[in-house]
C-alpha positions in Angstrom: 9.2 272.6 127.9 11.2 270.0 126.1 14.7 269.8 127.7 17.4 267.8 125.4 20.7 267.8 127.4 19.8 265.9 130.3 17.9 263.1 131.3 15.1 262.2 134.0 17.6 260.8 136.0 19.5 264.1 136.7 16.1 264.4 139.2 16.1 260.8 141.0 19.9 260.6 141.6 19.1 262.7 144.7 21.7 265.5 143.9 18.9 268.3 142.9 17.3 270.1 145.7 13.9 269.1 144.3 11.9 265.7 145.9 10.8 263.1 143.3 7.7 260.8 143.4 7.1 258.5 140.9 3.7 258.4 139.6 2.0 256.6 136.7 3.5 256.7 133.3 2.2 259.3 131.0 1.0 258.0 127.5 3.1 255.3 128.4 6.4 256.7 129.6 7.8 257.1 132.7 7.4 260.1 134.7 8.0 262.0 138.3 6.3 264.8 139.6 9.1 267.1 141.6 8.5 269.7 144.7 10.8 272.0 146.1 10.7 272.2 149.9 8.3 275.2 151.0 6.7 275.5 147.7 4.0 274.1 148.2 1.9 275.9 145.6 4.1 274.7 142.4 5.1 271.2 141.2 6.5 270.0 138.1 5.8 266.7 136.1 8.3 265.3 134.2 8.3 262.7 131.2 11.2 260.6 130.5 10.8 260.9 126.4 14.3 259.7 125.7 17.6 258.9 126.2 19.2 261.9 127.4 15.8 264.2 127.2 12.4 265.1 129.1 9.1 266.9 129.0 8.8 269.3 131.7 5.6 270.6 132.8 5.4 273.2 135.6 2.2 274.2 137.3 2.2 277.2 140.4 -1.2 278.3 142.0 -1.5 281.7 143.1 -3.0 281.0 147.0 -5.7 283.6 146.5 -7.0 280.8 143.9 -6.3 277.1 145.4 -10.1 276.6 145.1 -10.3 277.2 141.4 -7.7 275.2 140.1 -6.6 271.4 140.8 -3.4 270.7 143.1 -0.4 272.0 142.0 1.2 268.2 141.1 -3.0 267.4 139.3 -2.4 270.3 137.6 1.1 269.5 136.0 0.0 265.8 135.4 -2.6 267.2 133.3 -0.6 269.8 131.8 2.2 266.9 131.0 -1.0 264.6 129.5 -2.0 267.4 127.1 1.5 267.8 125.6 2.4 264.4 125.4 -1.4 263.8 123.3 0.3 267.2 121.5 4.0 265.5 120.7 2.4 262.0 119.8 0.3 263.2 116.9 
């Protein structure tokens, strides 16, 4: 989901509940996955496109399926990868 009114920064100024990590940039742009605190089954990605907007990329995994899918944060990176490849065409 594209988000245009904010920036990536609204997530690593440590006023959001969620927990950033910073991981390798995606098709060359900076990006974070985020985790809320005992939700351990989602995690979102997010891409610093722009000034003032993001790419956000949410991933949740049922329990009853963790062996069939990648980890929740995997999951979003790759999720993140294919709409970035999508956006930069």
């Amino acid at each position: 989901m594209p988000v245009t009114k904010e920036g990536i920064e609204v997530w690593t100024g440590g006023k959001r509940t969620g927990r950033p990590s910073e991981i390798e940039p995606i098709m060359g742009f900076p990006a974070i996955t985020i985790t809320l605190p005992n939700q351990e089954a989602s995690c979102d990605a997010i891409v610093d496109t722009a000034e003032g907007q993001y790419l956000l990329a949410t991933v949740t995994v049922n329990p009853s399926f963790e062996d069939r899918f990648p980890k929740p944060c995997d999951g979003a990176r790759q999720l993140a990868e294919a709409a970035m490849q999508n956006l930069l065409k």
